[in-house]
N, C-alpha and C positions, 0 to 999 in steps of 0.2 A: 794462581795464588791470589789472595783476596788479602789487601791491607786495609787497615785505616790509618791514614794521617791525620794527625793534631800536632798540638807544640805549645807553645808560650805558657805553660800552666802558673808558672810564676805563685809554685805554692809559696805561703805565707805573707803573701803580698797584703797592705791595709789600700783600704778607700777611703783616703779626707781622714784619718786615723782609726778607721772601724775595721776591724777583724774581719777576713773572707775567709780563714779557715771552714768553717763551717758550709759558704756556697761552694767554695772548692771540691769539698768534700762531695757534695751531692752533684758536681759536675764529673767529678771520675765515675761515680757511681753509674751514672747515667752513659756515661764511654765503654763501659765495664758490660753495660744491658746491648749495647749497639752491637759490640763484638758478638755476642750470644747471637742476634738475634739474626745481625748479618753474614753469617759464619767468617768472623775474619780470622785469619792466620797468624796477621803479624801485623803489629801493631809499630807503627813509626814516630819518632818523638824528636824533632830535631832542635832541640836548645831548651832553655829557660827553664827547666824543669822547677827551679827554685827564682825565690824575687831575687835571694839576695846569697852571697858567697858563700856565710857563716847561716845556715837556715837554725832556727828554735827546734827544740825537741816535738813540739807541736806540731810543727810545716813537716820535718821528716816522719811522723807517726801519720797524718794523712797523704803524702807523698808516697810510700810504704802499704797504705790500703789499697790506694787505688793501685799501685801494680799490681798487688795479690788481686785482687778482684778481675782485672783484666787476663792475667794468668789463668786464673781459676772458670775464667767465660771461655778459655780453649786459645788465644792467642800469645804467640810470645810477641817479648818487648824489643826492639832496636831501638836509643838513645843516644843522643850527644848532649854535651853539655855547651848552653849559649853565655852570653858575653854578663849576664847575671849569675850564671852558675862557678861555683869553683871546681873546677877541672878534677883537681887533686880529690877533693871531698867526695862532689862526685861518683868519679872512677873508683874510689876506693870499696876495695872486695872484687872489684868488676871479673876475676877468673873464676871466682864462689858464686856472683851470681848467675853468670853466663849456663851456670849447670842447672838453673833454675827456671831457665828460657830468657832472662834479663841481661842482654849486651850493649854492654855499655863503651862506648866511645867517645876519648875526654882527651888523645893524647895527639899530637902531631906524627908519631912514629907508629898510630895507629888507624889511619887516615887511608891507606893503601893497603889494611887487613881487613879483607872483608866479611862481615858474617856471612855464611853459606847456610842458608838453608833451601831445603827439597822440596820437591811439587811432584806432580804427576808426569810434567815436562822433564824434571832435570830441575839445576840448582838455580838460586835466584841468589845476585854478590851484594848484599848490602854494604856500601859503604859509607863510615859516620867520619862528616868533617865538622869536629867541634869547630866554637866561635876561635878565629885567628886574628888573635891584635899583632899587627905587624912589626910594632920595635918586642918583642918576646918571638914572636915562631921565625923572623926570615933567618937567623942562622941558623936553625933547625933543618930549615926548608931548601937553604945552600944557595939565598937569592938576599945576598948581605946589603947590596942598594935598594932593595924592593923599599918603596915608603907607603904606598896603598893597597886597599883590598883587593884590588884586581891584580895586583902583582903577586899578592900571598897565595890568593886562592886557586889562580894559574897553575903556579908552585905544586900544589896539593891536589891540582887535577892531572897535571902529567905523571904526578907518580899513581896517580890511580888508572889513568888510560895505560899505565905501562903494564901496571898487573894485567888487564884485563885482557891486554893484546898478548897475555901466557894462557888464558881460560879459552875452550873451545867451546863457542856458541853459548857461553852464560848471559843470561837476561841481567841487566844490573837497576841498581835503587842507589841514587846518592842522597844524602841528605844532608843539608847545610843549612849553616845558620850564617845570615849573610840578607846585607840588603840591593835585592837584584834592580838594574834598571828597569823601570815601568812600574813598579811596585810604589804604594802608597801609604804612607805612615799615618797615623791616625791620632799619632800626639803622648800616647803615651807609654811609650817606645823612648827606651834612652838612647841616645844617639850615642854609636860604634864609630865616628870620628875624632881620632885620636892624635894630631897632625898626619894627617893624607886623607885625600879622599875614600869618602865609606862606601861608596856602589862599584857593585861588580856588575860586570856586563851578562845577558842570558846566555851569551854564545859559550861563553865558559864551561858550559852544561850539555854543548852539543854532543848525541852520539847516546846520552843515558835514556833507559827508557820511561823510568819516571823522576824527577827529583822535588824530593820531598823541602820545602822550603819553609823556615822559622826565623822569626826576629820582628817580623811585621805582623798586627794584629787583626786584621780583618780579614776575610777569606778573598783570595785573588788567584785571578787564572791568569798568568803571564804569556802560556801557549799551552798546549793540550796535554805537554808533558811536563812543566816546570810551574811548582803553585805555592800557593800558603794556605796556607788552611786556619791562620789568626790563632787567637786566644779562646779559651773556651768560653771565660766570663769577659764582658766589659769593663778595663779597669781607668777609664775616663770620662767625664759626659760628652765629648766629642765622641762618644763611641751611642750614644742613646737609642741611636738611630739602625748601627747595625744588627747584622740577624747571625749570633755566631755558629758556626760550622764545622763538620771532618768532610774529609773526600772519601771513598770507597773505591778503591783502587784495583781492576782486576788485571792478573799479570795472563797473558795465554803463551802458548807457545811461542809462539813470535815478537813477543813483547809486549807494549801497553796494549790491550785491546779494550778497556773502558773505562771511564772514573764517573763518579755520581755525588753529587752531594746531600749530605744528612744534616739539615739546620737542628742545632740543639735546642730542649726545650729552656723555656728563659727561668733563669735560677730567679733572680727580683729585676725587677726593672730599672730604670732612669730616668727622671721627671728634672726639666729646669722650668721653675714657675716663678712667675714677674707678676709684682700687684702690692697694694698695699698690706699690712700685716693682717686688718680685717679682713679683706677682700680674698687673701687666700687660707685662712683660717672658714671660712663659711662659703665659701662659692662651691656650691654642688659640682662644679664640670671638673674642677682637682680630685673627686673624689677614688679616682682611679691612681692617684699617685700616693696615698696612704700608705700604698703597704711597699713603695719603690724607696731607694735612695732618691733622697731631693735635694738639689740646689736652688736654691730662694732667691729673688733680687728685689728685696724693699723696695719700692717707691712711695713713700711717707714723705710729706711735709719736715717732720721731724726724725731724727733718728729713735726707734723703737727701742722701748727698753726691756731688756731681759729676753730677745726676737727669740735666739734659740729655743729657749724654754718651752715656752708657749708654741712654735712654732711643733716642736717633738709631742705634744699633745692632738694634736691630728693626723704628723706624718712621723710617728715615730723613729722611722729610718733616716729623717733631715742630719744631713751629711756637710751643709755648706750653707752662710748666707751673710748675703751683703747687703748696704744702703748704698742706694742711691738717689741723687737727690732727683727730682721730678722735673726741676726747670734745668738740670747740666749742672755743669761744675761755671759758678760764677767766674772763676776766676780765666775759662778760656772764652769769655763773652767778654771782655773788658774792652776790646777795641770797638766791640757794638756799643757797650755803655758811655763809649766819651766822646761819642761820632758827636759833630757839630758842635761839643760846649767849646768852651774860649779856657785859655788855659788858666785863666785863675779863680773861673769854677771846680777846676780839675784840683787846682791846689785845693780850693779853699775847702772841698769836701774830703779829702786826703786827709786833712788836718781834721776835721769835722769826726773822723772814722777814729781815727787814733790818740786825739786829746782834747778835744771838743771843739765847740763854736770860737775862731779867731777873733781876737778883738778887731776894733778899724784900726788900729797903731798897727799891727799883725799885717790886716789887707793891703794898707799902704804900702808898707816896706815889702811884699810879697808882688805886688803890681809892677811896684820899681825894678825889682831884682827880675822879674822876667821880663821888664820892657829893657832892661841891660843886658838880659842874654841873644835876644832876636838885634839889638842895636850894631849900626856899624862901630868897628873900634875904636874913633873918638865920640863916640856919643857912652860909653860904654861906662858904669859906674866905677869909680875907683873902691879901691881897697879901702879908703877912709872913709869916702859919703855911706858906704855899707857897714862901717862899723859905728860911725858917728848916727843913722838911722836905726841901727839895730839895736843904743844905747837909748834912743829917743822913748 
């Protein structure tokens, strides 16, 4: 049996407030041609299918193509819903669409039902463990002190090693949405720590023969049988740099017998570009980040006015941009700027900054007042030469 794993699609999700419906779109498309092309069977989806609980009619009408189009290339769908998704929403229809090749797994009571489908071996047990926050699943789960994810997910692994020790010689597939030890976050990734710790250990997984792994964005091999397979699009500039990816997963008689990875082609790119507002306005060597999302860091003398504007004028897709000043932020240099003055330099330009040049009547009494605070305490000015000089 031949799968492909993906995950985090985080339809309807924005970048810096710009609509990715649209890349989204052309990255299902483009998963939709892979299945064709790779003959895959079954296609694995473990979480995030949506950014956000409540998705727009928008996010569900391209969420909605790209299954059909995946359907329509020959493969059916196995899904769980992750720690973005709403379970309930979802799951909902999930026995209507099951008839359709789409199995959907969104509930804790169906966590230990596996989808069964055939091969030319025999059956292959898919099992879907949606996202598990621990104060909502552990009474579910019959584990009422559990406080972390490796307590839940335990929980949800022994009821599925128990089905499975009822199947004779079934190959199985888990897939979870869960952040495994070893695995590497990439920033923009909401964190599934909700008081207890959010990592689950690999060993949790021992015994399956592939497990399909979602919640983390970049493609990672944890061991030859436990992965992530990331996001389709980059949705951070800490991500600029990666290359996103699916696995291709062949199941043989005996179990995993190879996984291969297919890097997807890049929907738009990610440019972070530093220079003054002329300098990246006209320097030829940016001219490859025109058509990417950019994030810009001013270094102007001045703060630049109207930066965006102008700046969406060569890279139309400018997503983000800041000033910075060129010499630092003066204010964490202050102990380099008063090194060696004497302290009523120190005053006298304090005052200089915020209400002008002091008079001599000013210096004097300001000379006194800090040759009485260094003073031993009878030498120290009273309370009346300070107010009787402050009257002077």
């Amino acid at each position: 049996m031949r799968m492909l794993h993906t995950s985090d699609w985080h339809i309807g999700r924005t970048f810096h407030g710009v609509d990715l419906l649209a890349d989204q779109a052309r990255s299902l498309a483009t998963i939709a041609e892979l299945v064709a092309e790779e003959s895959v069977e079954v296609v694995v989806l473990p979480g995030d299918v949506y950014d956000r609980s409540i998705p727009s009619a928008d996010a569900i009408a391209v969420c909605n193509r790209g299954f059909e189009a995946i359907r329509a290339a020959g493969a059916r769908i196995v899904a769980t819903s992750g720690n973005h998704d709403s379970p309930a929403r979802l799951g909902a229809g999930a026995s209507f669409a099951a008839a359709g090749g789409l199995y959907l797994r969104t509930t804790v009571a169906d966590a230990d039902r596996p989808v069964l489908l055939e091969d030319e071996h025999g059956p292959v047990a898919f099992y879907g463990i949606p996202y598990l926050e621990p104060d909502i699943t552990r009474a579910e789960l019959d584990v009422p002190q559990a406080r972390s994810h490796a307590e839940i997910l335990d929980a949800a692994m022994r009821r599925i090693r128990a089905d499975i020790a009822q199947r004779d010689s079934t190959r199985t597939v888990v897939l979870a949405h869960a952040f495994v030890v070893g695995g590497e976050a990439t920033g923009s990734e909401r964190s599934i720590s909700v008081g207890g710790v959010e990592t689950v250990p690999m060993s949790a997984f021992d015994g399956i023969d592939y497990v399909a792994l979602g919640h983390l964005h970049s493609p990672q091999t944890l061991s030859e049988s436990v992965r992530y397979c990331g996001s389709p699009l980059p949705y951070s500039f800490a991500e600029s740099s990666h290359r996103k990816a699916v696995w291709i997963v062949e199941l043989d008689a005996a179990g995993l017998h190879s996984v291969e990875r297919r890097d997807l082609p890049l929907v738009r790119g990610l440019s972070k570009l530093t220079g003054t507002l002329d300098e990246l306005l006209t320097d030829t060597d940016h001219a490859a980040a025109e058509e990417h999302y950019v994030s810009a860091v001013l270094t102007d003398s001045t703060r630049p006015v109207d930066a965006m504007r102008k700046l969406r004028e060569r890279f139309p897709h400018a997503v983000h941009v800041e000033w910075v000043r060129p010499e630092g932020n003066p204010e964490l240099r202050y102990r380099e700027r008063v090194h060696g003055r004497r302290d009523t330099e120190v005053a006298q330009s304090f005052l200089t900054d915020v209400r002008g040049e002091p008079s001599a009547g000013e210096m004097a009494w300001l000379e006194r007042a800090l040759a009485a605070a260094v003073a031993e305490p009878d030498r120290a000015l009273t309370a009346a030469d300070s107010a009787a000089e402050l009257s002077a």
